[in-house]
matplotlib code that plots the C-alpha trace (Angstrom):
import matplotlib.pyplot as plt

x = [117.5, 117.8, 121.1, 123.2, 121.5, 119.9, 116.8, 115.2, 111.6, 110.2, 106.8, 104.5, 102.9, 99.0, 98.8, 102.0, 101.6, 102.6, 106.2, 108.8, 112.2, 111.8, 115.1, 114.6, 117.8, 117.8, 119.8, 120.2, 121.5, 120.8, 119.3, 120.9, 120.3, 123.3, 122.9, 119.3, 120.6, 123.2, 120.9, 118.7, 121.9, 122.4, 119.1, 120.5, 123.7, 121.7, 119.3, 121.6, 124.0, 120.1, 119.7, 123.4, 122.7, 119.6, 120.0, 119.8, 117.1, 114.0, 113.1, 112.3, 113.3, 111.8, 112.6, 110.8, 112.9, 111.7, 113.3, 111.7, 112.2, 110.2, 111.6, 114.9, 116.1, 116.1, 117.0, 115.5, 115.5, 112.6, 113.5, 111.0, 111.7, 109.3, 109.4, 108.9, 106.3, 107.6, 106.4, 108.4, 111.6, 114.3, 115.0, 117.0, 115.9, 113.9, 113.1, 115.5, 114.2, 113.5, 116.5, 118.9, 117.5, 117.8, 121.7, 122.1, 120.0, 122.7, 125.3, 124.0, 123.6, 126.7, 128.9, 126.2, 127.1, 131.0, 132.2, 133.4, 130.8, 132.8, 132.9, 131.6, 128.4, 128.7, 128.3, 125.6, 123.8, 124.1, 122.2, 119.5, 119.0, 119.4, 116.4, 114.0, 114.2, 113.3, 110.3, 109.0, 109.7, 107.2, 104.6, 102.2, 102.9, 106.1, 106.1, 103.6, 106.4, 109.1, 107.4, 106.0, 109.4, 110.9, 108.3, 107.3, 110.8, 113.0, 114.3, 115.2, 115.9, 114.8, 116.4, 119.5, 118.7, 120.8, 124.2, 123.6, 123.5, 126.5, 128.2, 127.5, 130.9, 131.0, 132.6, 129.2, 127.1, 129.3, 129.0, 125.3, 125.1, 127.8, 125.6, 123.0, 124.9, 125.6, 122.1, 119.6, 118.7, 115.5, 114.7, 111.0, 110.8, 107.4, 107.5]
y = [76.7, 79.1, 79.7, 82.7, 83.9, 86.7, 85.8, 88.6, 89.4, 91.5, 92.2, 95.1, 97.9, 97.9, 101.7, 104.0, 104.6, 100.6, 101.8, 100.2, 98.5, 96.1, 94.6, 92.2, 90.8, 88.3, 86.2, 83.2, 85.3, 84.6, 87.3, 88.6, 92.2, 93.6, 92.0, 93.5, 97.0, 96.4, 95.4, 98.7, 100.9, 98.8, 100.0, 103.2, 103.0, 101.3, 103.9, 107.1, 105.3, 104.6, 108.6, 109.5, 107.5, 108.0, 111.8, 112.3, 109.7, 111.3, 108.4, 107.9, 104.8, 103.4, 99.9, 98.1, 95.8, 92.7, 90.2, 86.3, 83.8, 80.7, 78.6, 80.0, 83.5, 85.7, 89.4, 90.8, 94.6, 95.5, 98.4, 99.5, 103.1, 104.6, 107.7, 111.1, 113.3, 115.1, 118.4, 118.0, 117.2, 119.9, 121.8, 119.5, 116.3, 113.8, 110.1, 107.4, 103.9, 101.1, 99.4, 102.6, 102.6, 99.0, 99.3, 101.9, 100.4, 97.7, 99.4, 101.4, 97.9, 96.5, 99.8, 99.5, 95.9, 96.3, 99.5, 100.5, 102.6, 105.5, 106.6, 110.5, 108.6, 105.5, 107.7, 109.5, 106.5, 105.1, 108.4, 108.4, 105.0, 105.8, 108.3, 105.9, 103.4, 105.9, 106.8, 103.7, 102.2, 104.9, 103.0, 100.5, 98.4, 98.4, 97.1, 94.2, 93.5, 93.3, 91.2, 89.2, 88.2, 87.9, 85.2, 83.6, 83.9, 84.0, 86.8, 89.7, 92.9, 96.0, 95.4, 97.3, 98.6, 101.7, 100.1, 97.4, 100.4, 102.3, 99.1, 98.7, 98.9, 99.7, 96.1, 94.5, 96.8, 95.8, 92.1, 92.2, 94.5, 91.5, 88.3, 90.5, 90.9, 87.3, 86.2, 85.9, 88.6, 89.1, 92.0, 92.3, 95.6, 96.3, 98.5]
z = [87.9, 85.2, 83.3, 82.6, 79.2, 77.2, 75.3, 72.8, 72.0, 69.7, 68.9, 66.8, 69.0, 68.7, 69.2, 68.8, 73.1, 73.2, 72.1, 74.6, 75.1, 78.1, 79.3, 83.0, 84.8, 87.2, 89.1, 92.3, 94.5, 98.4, 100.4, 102.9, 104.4, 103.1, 99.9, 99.9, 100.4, 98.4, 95.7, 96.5, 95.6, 92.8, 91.3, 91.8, 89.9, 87.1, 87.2, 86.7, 84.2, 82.3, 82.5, 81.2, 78.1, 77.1, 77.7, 74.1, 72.9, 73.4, 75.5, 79.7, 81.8, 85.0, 86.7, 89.4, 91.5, 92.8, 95.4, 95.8, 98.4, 96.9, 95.3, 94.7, 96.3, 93.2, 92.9, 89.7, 88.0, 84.9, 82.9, 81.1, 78.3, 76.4, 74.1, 75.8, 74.1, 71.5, 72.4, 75.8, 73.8, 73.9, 70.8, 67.6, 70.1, 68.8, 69.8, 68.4, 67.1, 69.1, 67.7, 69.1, 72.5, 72.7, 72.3, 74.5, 77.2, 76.4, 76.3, 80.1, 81.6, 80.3, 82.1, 85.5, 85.9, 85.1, 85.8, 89.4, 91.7, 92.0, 95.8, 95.6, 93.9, 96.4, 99.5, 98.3, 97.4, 101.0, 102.1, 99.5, 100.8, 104.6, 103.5, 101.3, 104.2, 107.1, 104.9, 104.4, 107.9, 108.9, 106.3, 107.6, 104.7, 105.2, 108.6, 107.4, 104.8, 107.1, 109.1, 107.4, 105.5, 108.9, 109.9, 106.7, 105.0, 107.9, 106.7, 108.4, 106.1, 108.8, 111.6, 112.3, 109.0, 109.5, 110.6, 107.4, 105.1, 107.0, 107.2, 103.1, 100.9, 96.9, 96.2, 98.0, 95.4, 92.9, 93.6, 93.2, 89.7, 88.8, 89.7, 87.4, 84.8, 84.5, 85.5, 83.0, 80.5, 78.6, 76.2, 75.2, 72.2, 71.3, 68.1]

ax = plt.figure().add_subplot(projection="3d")
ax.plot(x, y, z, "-o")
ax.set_aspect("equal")
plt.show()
């Protein structure tokens, strides 16, 4: 089992398009359906508090989330930024260096996985939810998914998926963004 750490790579971009600061956490954390929803509003949180700081960078963030069951449950977030085009940059805005964005992703992780999810922000997050999950439910794929986790995995995440998320509280969000936090870090910057 992996320990709590943060491990940093750094390599030199081919082309100047290859320009990214890469941070994955992940953490042993069992799956349950709330902790799975809970770790979907996570994502969330993480994402806007991404957007507040690097407002002013010139660069964009995305992060794909990713939940395993073999061997060990794991919850894990990828955030990957890379520079916006500089023609799409407001006026007196221009991209910071790889080694700015790489503190600030820091520093937007560091207040995700500490700071309280205030509760204006918490109940809209259950809703955005509430819609993402009626949108996929209606998927094909995601009815393959949830079953096949519920027979392969033994896990059922859709059931009931509406009174989980109703029944979510900040502190369980919290909880998660926490076992992150103290999971294992890895920064990959390609410059």
């Amino acid at each position: 089992d992996l320990k709590s750490s943060i491990t940093t790579f750094e390599r030199a971009a081919a082309h100047s398009e290859d320009v990214s600061v890469n941070v994955a956490l992940s953490a042993t954390i069992p799956l349950t359906a709330e902790r799975y929803y809970a770790f979907r509003i996570a994502q969330m949180v993480l994402d806007k508090q991404l957007s507040k700081t690097l407002v002013e960078s010139g660069y964009w963030s995305k992060i794909v989330d990713d939940c395993e069951f073999f061997p060990k449950e794991r919850m894990s977030l990828l955030v990957s930024c890379r520079p916006a085009s500089e023609s799409g940059l407001p006026a007196g805005v221009s991209p910071k260096t790889v080694s700015e964005v790489l503190e600030l992703v820091r520093k937007a992780v560091e207040s995700a996985v500490s700071d309280k999810v205030p509760a204006s922000d918490f109940k809209i997050y259950k809703s955005l939810l509430l819609r993402q999950i009626d949108y996929e439910i209606g998927h094909p794929d995601a009815i393959l998914d949830a079953i096949l986790t519920r027979y392969t995995f033994g896990k059922d995440l859709a059931s009931k998926y509406k009174e989980t998320i109703n029944a979510l509280s900040a502190g369980m969000v919290e909880d998660v963004l926490a076992g992150l936090g103290n999971g294992v870090k890895v920064e990959y910057v390609v410059q």
